[in-house]
N, C-alpha and C positions, 0 to 999 in steps of 0.2 A: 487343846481344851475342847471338851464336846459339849454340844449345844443342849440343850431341851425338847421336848418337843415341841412345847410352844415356840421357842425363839425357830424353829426348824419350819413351823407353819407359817409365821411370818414371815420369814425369807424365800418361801414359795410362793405367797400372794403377794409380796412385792414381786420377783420375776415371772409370774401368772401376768400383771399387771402391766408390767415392761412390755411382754411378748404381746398381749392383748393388741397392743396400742401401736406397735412395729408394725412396719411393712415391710422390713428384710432385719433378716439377723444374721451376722456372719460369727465363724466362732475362727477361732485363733489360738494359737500353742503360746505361751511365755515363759517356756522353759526356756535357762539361759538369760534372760536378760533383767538387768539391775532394777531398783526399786526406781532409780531416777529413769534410767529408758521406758517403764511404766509412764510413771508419770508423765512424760515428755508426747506421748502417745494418748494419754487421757485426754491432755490440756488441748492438744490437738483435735482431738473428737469433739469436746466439751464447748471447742469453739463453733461447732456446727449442728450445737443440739443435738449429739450423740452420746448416747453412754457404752460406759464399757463396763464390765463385771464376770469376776472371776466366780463361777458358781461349780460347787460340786457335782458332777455327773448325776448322782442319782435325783440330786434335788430339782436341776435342769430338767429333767426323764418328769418327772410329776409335775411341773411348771408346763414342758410344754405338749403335755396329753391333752386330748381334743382341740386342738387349734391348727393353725393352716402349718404350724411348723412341726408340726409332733413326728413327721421324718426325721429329723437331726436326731431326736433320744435315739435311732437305730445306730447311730456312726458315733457319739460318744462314747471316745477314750482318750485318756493318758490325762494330760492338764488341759482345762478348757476353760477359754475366757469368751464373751459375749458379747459381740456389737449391736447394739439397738439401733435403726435407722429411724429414725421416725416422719419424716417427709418427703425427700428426694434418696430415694435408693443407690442410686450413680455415687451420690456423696460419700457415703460411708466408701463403699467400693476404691474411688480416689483416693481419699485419706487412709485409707490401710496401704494402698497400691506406693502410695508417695512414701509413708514409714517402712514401707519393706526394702525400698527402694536404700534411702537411709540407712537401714540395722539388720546388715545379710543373716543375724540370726532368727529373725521373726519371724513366722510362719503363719499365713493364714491358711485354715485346714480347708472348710470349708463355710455353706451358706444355706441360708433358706430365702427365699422368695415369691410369693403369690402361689404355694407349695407345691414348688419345684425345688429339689434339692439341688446346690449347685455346689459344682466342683473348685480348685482353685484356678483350672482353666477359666472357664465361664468367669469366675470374680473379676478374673484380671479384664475379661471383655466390657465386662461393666463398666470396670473404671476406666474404659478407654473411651466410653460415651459423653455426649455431652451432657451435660449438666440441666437443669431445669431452668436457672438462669441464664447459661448461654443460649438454652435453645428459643425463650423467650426474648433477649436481644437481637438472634439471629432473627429471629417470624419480626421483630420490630425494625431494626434494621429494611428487610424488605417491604414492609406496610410503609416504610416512610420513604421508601425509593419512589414511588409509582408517583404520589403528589408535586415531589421535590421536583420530577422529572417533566412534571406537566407544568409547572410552573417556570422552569428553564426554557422548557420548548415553548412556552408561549411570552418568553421574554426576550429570546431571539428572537420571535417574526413581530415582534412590537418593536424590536432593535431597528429591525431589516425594514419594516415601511417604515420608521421613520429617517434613515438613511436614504430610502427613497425619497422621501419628500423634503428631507434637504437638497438631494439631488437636483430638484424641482424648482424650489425655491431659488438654489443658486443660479441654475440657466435662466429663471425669469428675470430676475436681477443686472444680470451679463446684458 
């Protein structure tokens, strides 16, 4: 069924829109896999405040002219689906890494990023980074060593005199 031109202008400023607002977009093959492995993979994105959309090549190609991703319209072919990442970039990276891992049929092709075009090598490195919230509980983790540590060591030598001064206390006693 073919669309309009209208409905064709509005499904380009909705993905004008999407890319705008990304900070990586990965794109991905779904040939092969069922309407529920789809799905399975959306719900999974969806939970991280990513989306996914399967857009047609040429419409992609006019979506993402002048913006930091308008390399990708060079490497679009065959079926292409769209990862929007919109916060933490590592994320999306992971949760495609983990479905691939899952459904040996799924293919991530490639990526765009602060526009640099990435490969599916590089994708995979991404999602082998940490995360925004790990790397914040790691920096917190250590901001909470240093305190923890000065207050230990000054409960040992408030231990240790007054250990002494039981000591003290008991010879004067004696």
């Amino acid at each position: 069924m073919s669309k309009t031109r209208a409905e064709k202008a509005e499904l380009i400023k909705k993905i004008k829109d999407r890319v705008e607002k990304a900070n990586i977009i990965l794109v991905t093959d779904f040939k092969g896999l069922s309407v529920e492995e789809l799905e399975d993979l959306r719900s999974m994105l969806r939970e991280k405040g990513i989306d996914y959309q399967v857009v047609k090549n040429t419409l992609a190609r006019i979506a993402l002219a002048d913006t930091q991703f308008q390399g990708l319209s060079e490497v679009l072919k065959d079926n292409c689906a769209f990862v929007f990442g919109y916060d933490d970039p590592v994320v999306a990276a992971k949760v495609l890494g983990e479905y691939k891992k899952r459904n040996k049929k799924f293919v991530i092709k490639y990526g765009g990023f602060e526009g640099e075009l990435l490969d599916e090598a590089k994708i995979e490195e991404l999602s082998k980074l940490a995360s925004r919230e790990e790397l914040l509980s790691q920096m917190l983790c250590t901001m909470n060593a240093v305190p923890t540590n000065f207050v230990c060591l000054f409960a040992n030598l408030l231990r240790s005199f007054l250990t002494v001064l039981n000591g003290i206390k008991d010879k004067k006693q004696d």
